[in-house]
C-alpha positions as CSV (number, residue, x, y, z in Angstrom):
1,X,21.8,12.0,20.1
2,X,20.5,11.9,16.4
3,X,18.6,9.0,15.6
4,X,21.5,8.1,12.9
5,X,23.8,7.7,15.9
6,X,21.4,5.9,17.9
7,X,20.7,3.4,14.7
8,X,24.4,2.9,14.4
9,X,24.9,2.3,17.8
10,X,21.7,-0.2,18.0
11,X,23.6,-1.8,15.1
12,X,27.0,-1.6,16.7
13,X,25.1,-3.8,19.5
14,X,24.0,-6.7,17.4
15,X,25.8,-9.4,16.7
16,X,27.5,-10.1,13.5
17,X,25.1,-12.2,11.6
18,X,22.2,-9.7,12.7
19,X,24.5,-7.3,12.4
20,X,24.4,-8.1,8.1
21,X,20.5,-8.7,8.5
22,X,20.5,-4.9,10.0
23,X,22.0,-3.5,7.2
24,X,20.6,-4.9,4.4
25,X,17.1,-4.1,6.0
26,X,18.0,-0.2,5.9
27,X,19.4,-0.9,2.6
28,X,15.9,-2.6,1.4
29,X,14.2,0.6,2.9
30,X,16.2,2.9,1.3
31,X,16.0,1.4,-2.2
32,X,12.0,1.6,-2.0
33,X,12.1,5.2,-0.7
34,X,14.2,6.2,-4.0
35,X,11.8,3.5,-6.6
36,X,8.4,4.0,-5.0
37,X,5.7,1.6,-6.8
38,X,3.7,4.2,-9.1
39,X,0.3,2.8,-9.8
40,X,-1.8,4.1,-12.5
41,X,-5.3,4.6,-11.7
42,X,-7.8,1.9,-13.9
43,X,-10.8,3.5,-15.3
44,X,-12.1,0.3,-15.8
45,X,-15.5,0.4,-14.0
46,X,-16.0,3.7,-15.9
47,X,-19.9,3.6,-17.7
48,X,-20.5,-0.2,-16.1
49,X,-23.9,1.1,-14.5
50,X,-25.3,3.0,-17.4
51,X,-27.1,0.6,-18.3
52,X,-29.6,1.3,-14.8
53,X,-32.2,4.5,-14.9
54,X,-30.4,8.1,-13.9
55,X,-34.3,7.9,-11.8
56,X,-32.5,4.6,-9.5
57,X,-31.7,5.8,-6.4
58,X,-28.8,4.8,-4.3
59,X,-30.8,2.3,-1.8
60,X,-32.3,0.9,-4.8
61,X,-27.9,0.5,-6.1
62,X,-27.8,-0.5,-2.6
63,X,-30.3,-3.7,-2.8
64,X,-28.9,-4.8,-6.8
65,X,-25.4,-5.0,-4.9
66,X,-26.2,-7.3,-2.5
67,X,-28.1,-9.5,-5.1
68,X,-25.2,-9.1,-7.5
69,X,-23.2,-10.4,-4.3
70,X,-25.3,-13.5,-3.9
């Protein structure tokens, strides 16, 4: 059995009001499976620590973080 005919079959086996539910589930799934969210990647952080010494190392990033945390 393909898992079309065991889908239909599950839905078959519902009743009518979760029977509508069903559908318009797979019908949700399918619509984002055509439109898929593109998101642009955002540079923004890009150059925000040039300001610190190319000499800082990474524990020393490590310890401004936590203080830019508070």
């Amino acid at each position: 059995m393909t898992s079309a005919e065991t889908v239909h079959r599950m839905i078959e086996d519902l009743p009518p009001d979760l029977r509508s539910k069903a559908i318009h589930y797979i019908e949700e799934l399918a619509k984002r499976k055509k439109n898929p969210k593109k998101k642009k990647f955002r540079l923004g952080w890009a150059g925000s620590l040039s300001h610190i010494n190319k000499s800082t190392t990474s524990v020393e990033l490590q310890h401004e973080a936590s203080k830019w945390r508070g």
